[in-house]
N, C-alpha and C positions, 0 to 999 in steps of 0.2 A: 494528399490523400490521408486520410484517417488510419490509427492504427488497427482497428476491426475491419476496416476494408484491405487495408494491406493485407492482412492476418487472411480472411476471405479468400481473399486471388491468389495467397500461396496456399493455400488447403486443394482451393480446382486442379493444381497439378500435383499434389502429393508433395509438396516442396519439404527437401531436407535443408538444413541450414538453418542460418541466422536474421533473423531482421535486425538492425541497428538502428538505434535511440539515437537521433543526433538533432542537435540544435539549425534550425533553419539559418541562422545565421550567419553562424561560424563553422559548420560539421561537427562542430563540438563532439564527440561521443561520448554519451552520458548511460547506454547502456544497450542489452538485444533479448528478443525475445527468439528463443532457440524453439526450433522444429523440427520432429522427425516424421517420415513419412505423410503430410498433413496433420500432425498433430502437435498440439503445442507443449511443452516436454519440460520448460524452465521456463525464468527472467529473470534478467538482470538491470539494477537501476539504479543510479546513485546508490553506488556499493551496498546493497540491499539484490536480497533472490526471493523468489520463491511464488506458488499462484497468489499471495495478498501484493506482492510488488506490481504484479502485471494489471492489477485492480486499479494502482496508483499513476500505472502509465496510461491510462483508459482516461482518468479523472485530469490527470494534470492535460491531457490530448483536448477532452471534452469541451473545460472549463476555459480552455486554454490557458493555463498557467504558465507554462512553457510554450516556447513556440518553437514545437520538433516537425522535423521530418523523416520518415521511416524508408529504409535501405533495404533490400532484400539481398543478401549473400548465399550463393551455395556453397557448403560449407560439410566435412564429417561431423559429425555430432555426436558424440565420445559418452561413452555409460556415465562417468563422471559429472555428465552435463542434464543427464535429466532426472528430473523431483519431482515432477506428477507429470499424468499425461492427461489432456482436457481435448476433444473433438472441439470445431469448430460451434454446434450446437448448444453444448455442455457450458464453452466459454460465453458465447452471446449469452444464455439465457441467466447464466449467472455476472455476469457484466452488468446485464440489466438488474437483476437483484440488487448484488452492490452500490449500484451507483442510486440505485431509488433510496438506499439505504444512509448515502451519502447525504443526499439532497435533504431527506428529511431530519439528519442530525445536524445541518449548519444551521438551525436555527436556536440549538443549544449550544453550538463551539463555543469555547468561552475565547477570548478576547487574546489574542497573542500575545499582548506584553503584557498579561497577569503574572505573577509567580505563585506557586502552588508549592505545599512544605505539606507533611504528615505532621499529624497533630498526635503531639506525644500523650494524650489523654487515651487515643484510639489505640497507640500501640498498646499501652497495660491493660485495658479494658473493652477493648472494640469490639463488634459484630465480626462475626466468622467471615473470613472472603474467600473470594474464587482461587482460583489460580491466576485465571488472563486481571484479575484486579492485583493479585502479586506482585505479579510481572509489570503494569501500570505503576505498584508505589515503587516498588525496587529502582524503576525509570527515574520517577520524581528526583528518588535518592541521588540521580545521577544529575539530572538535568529538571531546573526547577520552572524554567520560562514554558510557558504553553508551547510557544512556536517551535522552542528545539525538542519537545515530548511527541507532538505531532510527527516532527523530520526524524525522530530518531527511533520512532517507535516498527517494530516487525506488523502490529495489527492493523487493519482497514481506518481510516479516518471516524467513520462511522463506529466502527465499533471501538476507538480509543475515547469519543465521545460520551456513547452510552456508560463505558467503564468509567470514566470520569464524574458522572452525572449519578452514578451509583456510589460512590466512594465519597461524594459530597453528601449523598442522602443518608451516610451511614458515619457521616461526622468524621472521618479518618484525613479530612482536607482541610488546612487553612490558606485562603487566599490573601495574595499580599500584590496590591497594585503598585 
């Protein structure tokens, strides 16, 4: 079963507790999407939280990237434990957005084994940038491969994209294959 239909069928009973991320596989546990009273409250995912992680559990479920299956636990679920709270509604509809958001920027991803450096021309004299583009070069700084920018990034795939795709058009990125 999917995770928005798991998610679903605990909302019909007001479920508190945890759903568990785990690999079909193995049980692997790779992470859970915490609930209180029907509503979704946190997520946790390959050590990553927050409502953009649960966007990434939806995507990796979809695409099948993973191949998980979802646990339902009844569980107390501690102040500590929740970061927003999203109705079952709130989440489908924005799921959908996301993921439409998704699909239409894999056709700019750039290529996983590129590497990507800031171009020192841009730091002395560059176009003003956002902040979520900040936070994208500050990354680079850390990690210069696509594939580990994408894994290690807090923002939506989609939107590490568009940031990307913006930061190229403003000359602040050289690519090194």
């Amino acid at each position: 079963m999917s995770l928005v239909l798991t998610i679903k069928e605990q909302v019909t009973f007001g479920f508190t507790g945890k759903i568990n991320i785990l690999t079909k596989e193995s049980s692997q546990y790779l992470g859970a999407v915490y609930m209180l009273d029907g509503y979704i409250v946190n997520c946790v995912y390959k050590d990553q939280s927050g409502q953009r992680v649960l966007y990434k559990v939806v995507y990796d479920d979809l695409e099948e990237k993973e191949d998980l299956k979802f646990v339902a636990e009844p569980e107390i679920v501690g102040e500590g434990d929740i970061l927003f709270q999203l109705s079952f509604n709130e989440f489908k509809t924005q799921a959908e957005d996301e993921y439409k958001n998704y699909k239409d920027s894999q056709r700019l991803r750039p290529p996983d084994n590129l590497k990507l450096l800031i171009n020192s021309d841009f730091l002395l004299d560059g176009d003003n940038i956002s902040l979520s583009e900040f936070d994208i070069l500050s990354l680079i700084s850390d990690y210069n491969k696509v594939s580990d920018i994408y894994n290690n990034s807090s923002f939506s795939e989609g939107d590490i994209t568009s940031l990307l795709v913006s930061l190229r058009k403003k000359n602040a990125l050289k690519v090194i294959r």
